[in-house]
N, C-alpha and C positions, 0 to 999 in steps of 0.2 A: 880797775874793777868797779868801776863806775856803776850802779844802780846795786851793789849790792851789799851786802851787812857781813860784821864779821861773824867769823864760825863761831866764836862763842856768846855774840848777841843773839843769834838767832838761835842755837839751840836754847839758850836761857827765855827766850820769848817762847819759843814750842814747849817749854818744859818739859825738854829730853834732858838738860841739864849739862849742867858744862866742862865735865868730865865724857859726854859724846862729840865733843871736837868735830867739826867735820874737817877730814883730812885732802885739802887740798896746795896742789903745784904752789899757790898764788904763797903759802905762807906756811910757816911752820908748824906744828901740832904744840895748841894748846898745850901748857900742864895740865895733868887729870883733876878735876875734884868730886867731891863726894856724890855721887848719882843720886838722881830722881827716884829712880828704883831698884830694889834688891838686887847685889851681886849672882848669879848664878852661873854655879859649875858642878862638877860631880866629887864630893868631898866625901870621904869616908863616914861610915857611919859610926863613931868612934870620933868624937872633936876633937880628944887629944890625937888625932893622927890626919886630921884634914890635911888632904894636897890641895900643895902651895908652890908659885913657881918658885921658889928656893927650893922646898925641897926634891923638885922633879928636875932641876941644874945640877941634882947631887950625885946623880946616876947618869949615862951618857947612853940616848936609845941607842937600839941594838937593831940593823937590819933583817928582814929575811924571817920567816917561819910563818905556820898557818893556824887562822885563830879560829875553832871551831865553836860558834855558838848554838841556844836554843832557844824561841819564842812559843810564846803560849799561840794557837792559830793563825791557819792561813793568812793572805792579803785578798784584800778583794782583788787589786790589779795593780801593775808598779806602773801606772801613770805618773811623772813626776809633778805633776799637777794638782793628783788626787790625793787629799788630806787620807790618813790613815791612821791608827793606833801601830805603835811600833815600827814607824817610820824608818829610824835610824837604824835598825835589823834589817833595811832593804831598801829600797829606792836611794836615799838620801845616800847613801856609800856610792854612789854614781854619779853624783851631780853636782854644781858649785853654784854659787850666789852671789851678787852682785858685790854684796859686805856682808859682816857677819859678826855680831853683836860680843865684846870681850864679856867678862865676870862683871864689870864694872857697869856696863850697858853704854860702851864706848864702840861706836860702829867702825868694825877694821877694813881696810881694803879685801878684796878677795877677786872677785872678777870684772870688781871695778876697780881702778887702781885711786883715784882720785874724784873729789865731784865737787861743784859748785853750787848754792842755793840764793836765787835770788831775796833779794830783801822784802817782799811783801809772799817769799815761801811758795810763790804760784807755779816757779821754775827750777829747775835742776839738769844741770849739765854733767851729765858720767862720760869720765875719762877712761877708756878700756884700756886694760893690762894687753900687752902685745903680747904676739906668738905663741896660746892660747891654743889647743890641739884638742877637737872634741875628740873621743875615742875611734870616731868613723876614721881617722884623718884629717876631717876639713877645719879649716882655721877658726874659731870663733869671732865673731866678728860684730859692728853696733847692727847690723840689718837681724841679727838672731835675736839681740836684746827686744827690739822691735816686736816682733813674733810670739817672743815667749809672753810682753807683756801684755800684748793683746789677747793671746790663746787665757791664762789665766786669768782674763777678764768674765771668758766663757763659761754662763753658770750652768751648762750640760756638761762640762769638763770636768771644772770644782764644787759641781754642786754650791754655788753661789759663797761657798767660803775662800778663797783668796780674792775676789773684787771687792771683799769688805778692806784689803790693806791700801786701796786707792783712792788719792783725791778725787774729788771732782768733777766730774766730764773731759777725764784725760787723756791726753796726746801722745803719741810718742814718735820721734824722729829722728832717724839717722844722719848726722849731718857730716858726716864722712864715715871712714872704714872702722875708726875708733873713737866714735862721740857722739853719743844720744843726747837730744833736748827730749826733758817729760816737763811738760805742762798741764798746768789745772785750774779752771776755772774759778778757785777759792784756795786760801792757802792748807797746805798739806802737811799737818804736825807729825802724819805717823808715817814718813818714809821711808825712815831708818827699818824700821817693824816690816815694810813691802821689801827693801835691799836683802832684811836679813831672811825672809822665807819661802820667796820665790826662785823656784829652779830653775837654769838653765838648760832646755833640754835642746838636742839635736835636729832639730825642723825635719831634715831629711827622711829620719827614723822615723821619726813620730808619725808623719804623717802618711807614710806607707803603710796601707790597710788599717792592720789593728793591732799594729807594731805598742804603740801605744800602753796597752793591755799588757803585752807578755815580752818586753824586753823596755831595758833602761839606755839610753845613750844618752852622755853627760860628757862634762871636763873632769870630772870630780875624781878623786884619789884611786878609787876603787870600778873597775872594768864588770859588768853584769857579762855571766857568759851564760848560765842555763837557769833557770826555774823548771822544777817539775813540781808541781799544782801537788798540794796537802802533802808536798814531803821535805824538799829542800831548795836553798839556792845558792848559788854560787857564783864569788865575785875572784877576782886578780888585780895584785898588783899594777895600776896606770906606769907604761914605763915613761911615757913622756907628759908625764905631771907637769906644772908651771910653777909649784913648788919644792926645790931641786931637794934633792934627798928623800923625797917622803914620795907616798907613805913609807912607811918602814917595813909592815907587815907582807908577805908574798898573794897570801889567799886568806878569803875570807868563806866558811860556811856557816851558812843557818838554818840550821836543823829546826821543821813546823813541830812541834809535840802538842796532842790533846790535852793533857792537864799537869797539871804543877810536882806530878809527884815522878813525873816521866825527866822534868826538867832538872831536874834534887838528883836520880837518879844517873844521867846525862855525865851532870858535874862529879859527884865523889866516883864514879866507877872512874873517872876520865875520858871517856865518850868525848865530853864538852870541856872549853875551860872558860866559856863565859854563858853563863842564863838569866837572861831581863825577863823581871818579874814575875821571879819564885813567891808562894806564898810569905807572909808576914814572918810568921810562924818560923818556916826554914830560914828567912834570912836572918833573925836576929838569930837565930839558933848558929848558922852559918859564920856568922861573923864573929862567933865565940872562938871560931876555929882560927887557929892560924897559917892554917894547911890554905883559907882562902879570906878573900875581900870583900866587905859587903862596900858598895856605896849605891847613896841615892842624890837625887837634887834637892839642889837648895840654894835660894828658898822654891816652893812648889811650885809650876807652873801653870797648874790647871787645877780640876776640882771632881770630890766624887760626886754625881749627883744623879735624881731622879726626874725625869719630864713626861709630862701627863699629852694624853694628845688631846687638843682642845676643838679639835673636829667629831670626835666622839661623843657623844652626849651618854652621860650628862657633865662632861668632861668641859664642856663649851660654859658651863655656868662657874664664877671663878669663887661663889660659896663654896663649892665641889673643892675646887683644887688647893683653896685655903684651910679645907678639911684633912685634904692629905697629908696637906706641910704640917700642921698640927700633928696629925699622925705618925709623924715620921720621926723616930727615939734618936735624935743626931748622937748626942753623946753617948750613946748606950752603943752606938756604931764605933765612934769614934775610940772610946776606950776598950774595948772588947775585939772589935772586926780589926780594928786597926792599931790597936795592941796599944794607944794613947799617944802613938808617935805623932800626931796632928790635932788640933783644937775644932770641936764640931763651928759649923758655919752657916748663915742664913743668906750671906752673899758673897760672890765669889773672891775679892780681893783679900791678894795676903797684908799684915800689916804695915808692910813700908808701900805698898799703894797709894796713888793721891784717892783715889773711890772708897780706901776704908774706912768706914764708921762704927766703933765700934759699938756703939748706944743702937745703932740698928741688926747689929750682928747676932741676937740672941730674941727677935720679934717672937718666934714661931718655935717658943719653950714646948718641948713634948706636953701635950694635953687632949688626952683620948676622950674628956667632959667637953670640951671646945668644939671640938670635929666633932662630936656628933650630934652636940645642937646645931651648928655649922648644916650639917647635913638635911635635920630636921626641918632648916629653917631654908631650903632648895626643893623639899620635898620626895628626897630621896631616899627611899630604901633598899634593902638589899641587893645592893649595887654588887655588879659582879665585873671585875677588871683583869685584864691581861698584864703579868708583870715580862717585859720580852730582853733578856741580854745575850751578848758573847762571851763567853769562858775566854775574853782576854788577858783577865783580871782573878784572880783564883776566889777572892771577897767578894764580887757579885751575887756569888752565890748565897751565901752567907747574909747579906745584906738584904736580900730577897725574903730568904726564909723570916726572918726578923720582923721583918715590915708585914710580912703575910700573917704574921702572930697577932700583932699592934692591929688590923686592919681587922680581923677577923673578929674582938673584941666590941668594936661598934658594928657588927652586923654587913662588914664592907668583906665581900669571896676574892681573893688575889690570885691570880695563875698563874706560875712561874714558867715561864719558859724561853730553854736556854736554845740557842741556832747559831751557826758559823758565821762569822761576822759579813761576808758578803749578804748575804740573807737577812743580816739586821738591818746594813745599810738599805736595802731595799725598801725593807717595812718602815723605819722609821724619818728617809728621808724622803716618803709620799704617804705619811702619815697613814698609813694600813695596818698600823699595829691598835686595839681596842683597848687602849689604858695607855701605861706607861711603862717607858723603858729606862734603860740605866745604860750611860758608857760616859767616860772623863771626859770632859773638856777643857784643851791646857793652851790656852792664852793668857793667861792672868797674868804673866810675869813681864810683860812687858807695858807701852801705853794705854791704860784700862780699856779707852773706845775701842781698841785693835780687837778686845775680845768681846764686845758686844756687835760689831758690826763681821766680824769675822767667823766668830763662835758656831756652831750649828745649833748651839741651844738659845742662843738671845739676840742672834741676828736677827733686823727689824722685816727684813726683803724676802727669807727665805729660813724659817727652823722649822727643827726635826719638829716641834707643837703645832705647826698649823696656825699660830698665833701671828694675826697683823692688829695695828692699831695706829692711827693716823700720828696721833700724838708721840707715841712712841717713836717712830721711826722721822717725824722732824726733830725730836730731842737729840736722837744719836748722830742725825746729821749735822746736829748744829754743833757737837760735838768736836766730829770729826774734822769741822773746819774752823775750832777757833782756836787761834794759835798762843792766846796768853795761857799758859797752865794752872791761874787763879780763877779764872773765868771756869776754865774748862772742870775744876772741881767744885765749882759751886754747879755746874749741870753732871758732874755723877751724882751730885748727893740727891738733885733730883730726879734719877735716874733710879740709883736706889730706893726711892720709896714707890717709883712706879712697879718695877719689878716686885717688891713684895707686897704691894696691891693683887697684883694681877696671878702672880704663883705659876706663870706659864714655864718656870723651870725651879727645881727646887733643891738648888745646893746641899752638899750634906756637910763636909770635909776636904781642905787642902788633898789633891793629889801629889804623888811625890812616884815617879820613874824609879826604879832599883834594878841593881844589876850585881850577881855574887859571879868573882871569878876567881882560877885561881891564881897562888900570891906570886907567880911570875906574869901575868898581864898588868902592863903599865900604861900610862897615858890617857886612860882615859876622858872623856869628855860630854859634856851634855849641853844642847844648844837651849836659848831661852824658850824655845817653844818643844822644847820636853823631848828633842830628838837626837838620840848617841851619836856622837862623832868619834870615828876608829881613825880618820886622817894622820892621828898622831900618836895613836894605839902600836907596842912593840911587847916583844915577848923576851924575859930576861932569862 
């Protein structure tokens, strides 16, 4: 193994940390130790009741049965490419990944079985899992890996969010039927983060017409058989999974519902026995009950926040948008809209982050005197702004009205308005929306660059703000390619005070995924980028 470093020097020099082993032929898997970054799974809400794998060994799944759920609005398309809210209600039930991130932030085999990393990190060699059946039939193979990793480069595809999980001017090669060389012209700390979020989809599929759009073909547990547009979809049991036994579940539906009281309604008639992202309100209300289950993630993966569009004037001037964040009552959100289950925030990292600071976490104390000298001193008055979300989130709404209170007091008109999340995506990722809007952003839980260069709200190349800055976008690159993890947090901390300089996104509150079902659905799971996994979901 000549030119290269062991699995635990090099993850310990990327500061992925030495409990992410990388799991290769050459050697046996590390002992675990304590991660970089927070555990995340789906634990009950309820400590005293968190699942744990001892207690999930205590019960033996059960094959067979159909798990009826319900989401708050449509998709815009089940592109496996295309970032979404509520991901794991659709597309991801289709598809599998290279590796796939444990509780621990220990990257597991999944459609790679094994891999190697050269010692100066610029290389990786993935070993493919054999006899590998996309849904069509056809074998999966390293010429697909190829494909998917270049398609995902494509920022008309992903909207320029998955090229942020990639080193450097990278390669990639087939060097036989089961082994891709990825190279990069600078080393590459966040791979694990690219293994664990990038789908394998079906070349074949995808590429016919605008298959793309309106069908899923993957390896993954769960078979896409119909979508019908604003109403539901429906998956099946994979019978030639690569994971023998599973899934366990037969069929999977997900029922679209317009608002949260449709979703409440769903679950106690029976309709449903699982609903992601019932209001606040019903779930803790819900989880009183023993009739069902509440759980959410943890820790958060993303974040609630608001983003100004900075090609709006006078939206362009960052007096203006440091008026806002002033403006903006975090904690009166956070305890109230979000019932105190999360601590308000001026940047996105949760506390076991290398990027959190906490002396900068509280910059932009609500102060309605501030913002409107702020404003005074831009020359602005009565500013009239567009507030624009999707009803994916039931607190949107809620968080609008609030803000539109606070805003109205300095003389600032806020206009709320709600639209189907395809329709948001439109407006706000070519910036045609006149103010700002509001939707989660949930990378935080993994390597913090992953979610500045990934993010659609603080990618440097491409966000929903309109926002570029030369400086900026050499920071995150330099980021993204420096492999000591000491280094790489003395450039968040500078990172951080560029962002609350500039106010071109403006954190409110930890996001936290939730999902009530009832108390016969078991296994559940939630990946570190905020997306349900059913793979191992059964019905008791």
């Amino acid at each position: 193994m000549s030119g290269y470093v062991s699995r635990r020097a090099f993850l310990e020099a990327v500061g992925i940390g030495a409990g992410a082993a990388l799991l290769s032929a050459c050697a046996p898997l590390a002992p675990a130790a304590a991660p970089t970054a927070p555990p995340a799974t789906a634990v009950s809400a309820n400590p005293t009741a968190a699942s744990t794998p001892a207690a999930a060994a205590q019960t033996q799944p059960k094959a067979g049965g159909r798990l009826v759920t319900g989401k708050l609005g449509d998709v815009a398309n089940l592109d496996g490419h295309y970032w979404s809210p509520n991901g794991g209600l659709h597309v991801w039930l289709a598809y599998d990944t290279l590796a796939r991130y444990d509780e621990n932030l220990k990257p597991q085999p999944q459609l790679a079985e094994s891999w190697d990393v050269s010692s100066d990190a610029k290389q990786i060699t993935v070993n493919l899992r054999k006899g590998v059946m996309y849904h069509s039939g056809r074998e999966f193979t390293a010429d697909d890996v190829v494909w998917n990793l270049q398609r995902a480069l494509d920022p008309k595809i992903t909207v320029g969010i998955l090229g942020g999980f990639f080193g450097a001017d990278p390669t990639f090669t087939a060097k036989d039927k089961y082994t891709v060389l990825l190279q990069t012209s600078q080393p590459w700390p966040t791979v694990f983060d690219m293994f664990h979020v990038v789908n394998m989809l079906d070349k074949e599929n995808t590429e016919a017409g605008t298959n793309a759009q309106t069908k899923a073909v993957g390896t993954g547990p769960f078979v896409f058989q119909e979508y019908r547009q604003g109403e539901s979809m429906r998956f099946t049991k994979n019978p030639n999974y690569w994971q023998t036994g599973k899934p366990y579940l037969d069929e999977i539906v997900v029922n679209v519902r317009s608002d949260a009281q449709a979703l409440v309604a769903d679950l106690e008639s029976g309709t449903a026995n699982l609903v992601y992202n019932t209001t606040l309100q019903d779930f803790l209300r819900l989880k009183a009950d023993p009739k069902y289950q509440a759980q959410f993630l943890t820790p958060a993966a993303g974040m609630y926040q608001i983003q100004p569009n900075v090609t709006f004037k006078p939206l362009d001037d960052k007096r203006v948008r440091q008026a806002l964040n002033y403006a903006l009552d975090r904690k009166r959100i956070a305890d109230t809209v979000l019932l105190g289950l999360v601590q308000p925030e001026d940047l996105p990292w949760p506390m076991a982050s290398p990027a959190y600071e906490s002396a900068k976490n509280a910059l932009y104390a609500f102060d309605l005197d501030k913002a409107k000298a702020l404003l005074a001193q831009a020359g602005v008055s009565n500013l009239q702004i567009d507030f624009v979300f999707a009803p994916t989130l039931p607190e949107y709404a809620t968080v609008a009205q609030i803000y539109q209170s606070d805003l109205a007091k300095i003389g600032v008109t806020l206009n709320v308005k709600s639209m189907e999340i395809a329709a948001l995506f439109d407006v706000i990722h070519s910036q045609k929306y006149n103010g700002v809007y509001t939707l989660n952003d949930s990378w935080a839980a993994m390597e913090p660059v992953s979610m500045l260069a990934v993010g659609a709200s603080l990618n440097p190349k491409k966000n929903n703000a309109g926002f570029s800055d030369d400086s900026y976008t050499a920071l995150v690159a330099k980021a993204l390619a420096e492999p000591d993890a000491a280094k790489r947090k003395q450039l968040y901390s500078q990172l951080n005070d560029f962002i609350l300089d500039q106010c071109f996104g403006l954190p409110i509150a930890p996001s936290t995924s939730r999902v009530v079902t009832g108390a016969n659905v078991k296994g559940l799971e939630f990946r570190l980028n905020d997306v349900m996994y059913l793979g191992n979901a059964w019905l008791s």
